[in-house]
N, C-alpha and C positions, 0 to 999 in steps of 0.2 A: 552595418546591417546586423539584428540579432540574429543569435541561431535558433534554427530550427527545430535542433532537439535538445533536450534536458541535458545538462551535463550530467558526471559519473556521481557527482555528490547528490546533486538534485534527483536521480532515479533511484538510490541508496538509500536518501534519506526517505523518498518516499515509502520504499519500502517494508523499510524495519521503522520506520512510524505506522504503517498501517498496522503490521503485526504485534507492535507495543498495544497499539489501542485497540487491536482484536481482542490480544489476552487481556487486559485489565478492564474490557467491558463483558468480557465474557465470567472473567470472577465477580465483578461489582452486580451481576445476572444471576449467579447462583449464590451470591449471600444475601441479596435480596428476596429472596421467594420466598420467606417467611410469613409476607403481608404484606409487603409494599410495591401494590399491584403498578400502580402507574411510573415507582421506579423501573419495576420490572421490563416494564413495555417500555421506557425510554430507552432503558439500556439493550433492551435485543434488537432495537431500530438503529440503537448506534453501533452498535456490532455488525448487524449487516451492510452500513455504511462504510465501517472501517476492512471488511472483504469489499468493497465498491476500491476502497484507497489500496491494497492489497494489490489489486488485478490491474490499476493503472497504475504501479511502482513497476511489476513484473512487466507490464510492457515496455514502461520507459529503457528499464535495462537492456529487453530483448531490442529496441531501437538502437539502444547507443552501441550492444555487439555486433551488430549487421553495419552499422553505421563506420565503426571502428575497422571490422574486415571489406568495408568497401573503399575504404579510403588507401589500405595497405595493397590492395590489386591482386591482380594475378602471381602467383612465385614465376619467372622466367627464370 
Protein backbone atom coordinates (compact mmCIF):
# COMPACT_ATOMS: atom_id res chain seq x y z
CA UNK A 1 0.00 0.00 0.00
CA UNK A 2 1.42 3.72 -0.74
CA UNK A 3 1.73 6.02 1.91
CA UNK A 4 -0.21 8.51 2.80
CA UNK A 5 1.98 11.22 3.33
CA UNK A 6 4.96 12.87 1.55
CA UNK A 7 8.12 11.74 2.71
CA UNK A 8 10.79 14.08 4.58
CA UNK A 9 12.72 14.56 1.01
CA UNK A 10 9.42 15.12 -0.86
CA UNK A 11 8.13 17.91 1.68
CA UNK A 12 11.77 19.60 1.66
CA UNK A 13 12.15 19.52 -1.61
CA UNK A 14 8.83 20.99 -2.01
CA UNK A 15 9.76 23.55 -0.13
CA UNK A 16 12.86 25.12 -0.91
CA UNK A 17 11.68 24.58 -4.48
CA UNK A 18 8.84 26.84 -3.99
CA UNK A 19 11.17 29.43 -2.32
CA UNK A 20 13.82 28.97 -5.22
CA UNK A 21 11.28 29.87 -7.61
CA UNK A 22 9.68 32.62 -5.39
CA UNK A 23 13.02 34.42 -5.41
CA UNK A 24 13.98 33.93 -9.12
CA UNK A 25 10.51 35.02 -10.37
CA UNK A 26 10.47 37.70 -8.19
CA UNK A 27 14.01 39.06 -9.55
CA UNK A 28 13.13 37.95 -13.30
CA UNK A 29 9.76 40.60 -12.16
CA UNK A 30 11.69 43.49 -11.26
CA UNK A 31 14.32 43.25 -14.13
CA UNK A 32 11.71 43.10 -16.26
CA UNK A 33 9.55 46.34 -15.73
CA UNK A 34 11.41 48.30 -18.00
CA UNK A 35 8.88 47.33 -20.94
CA UNK A 36 8.25 44.04 -21.20
CA UNK A 37 4.70 44.14 -19.99
CA UNK A 38 3.50 40.58 -20.70
CA UNK A 39 6.88 39.29 -19.20
CA UNK A 40 5.97 41.15 -16.50
CA UNK A 41 2.47 39.78 -15.85
CA UNK A 42 3.81 36.16 -16.66
CA UNK A 43 6.21 36.45 -14.10
CA UNK A 44 3.95 37.82 -11.07
CA UNK A 45 1.39 34.98 -12.09
CA UNK A 46 4.24 32.63 -11.61
CA UNK A 47 5.33 34.19 -8.40
CA UNK A 48 2.20 33.76 -6.88
CA UNK A 49 1.88 30.25 -8.06
CA UNK A 50 5.18 29.56 -6.58
CA UNK A 51 3.73 31.08 -2.74
CA UNK A 52 0.65 28.47 -3.88
CA UNK A 53 3.94 25.70 -3.97
CA UNK A 54 5.50 27.45 -0.83
CA UNK A 55 2.22 26.87 1.64
CA UNK A 56 1.79 23.16 0.18
CA UNK A 57 5.69 22.33 0.97
CA UNK A 58 4.99 24.04 4.54
CA UNK A 59 2.12 21.74 5.10
CA UNK A 60 3.62 18.63 3.98
CA UNK A 61 6.42 19.25 6.61
CA UNK A 62 3.85 20.32 9.24
CA UNK A 63 2.02 16.55 8.17
CA UNK A 64 5.14 14.50 8.45
CA UNK A 65 6.08 16.40 12.29
CA UNK A 66 2.63 15.45 13.51
CA UNK A 67 2.85 12.29 11.72
CA UNK A 68 6.46 11.54 13.02
CA UNK A 69 5.24 12.55 16.84
CA UNK A 70 2.16 10.27 16.47
CA UNK A 71 3.83 7.41 15.65
CA UNK A 72 6.52 7.85 18.63
CA UNK A 73 3.36 7.90 21.23
CA UNK A 74 2.96 8.83 24.58
CA UNK A 75 6.57 9.11 26.86
CA UNK A 76 5.50 6.49 29.67
Amino acid sequence: MAARFPSWKQALITFIGGVILAGSTCFGFLLSLEGHDNLASFLAFAFVGSVGVIVVGFIFVIMRIVQSLAEKGPKT
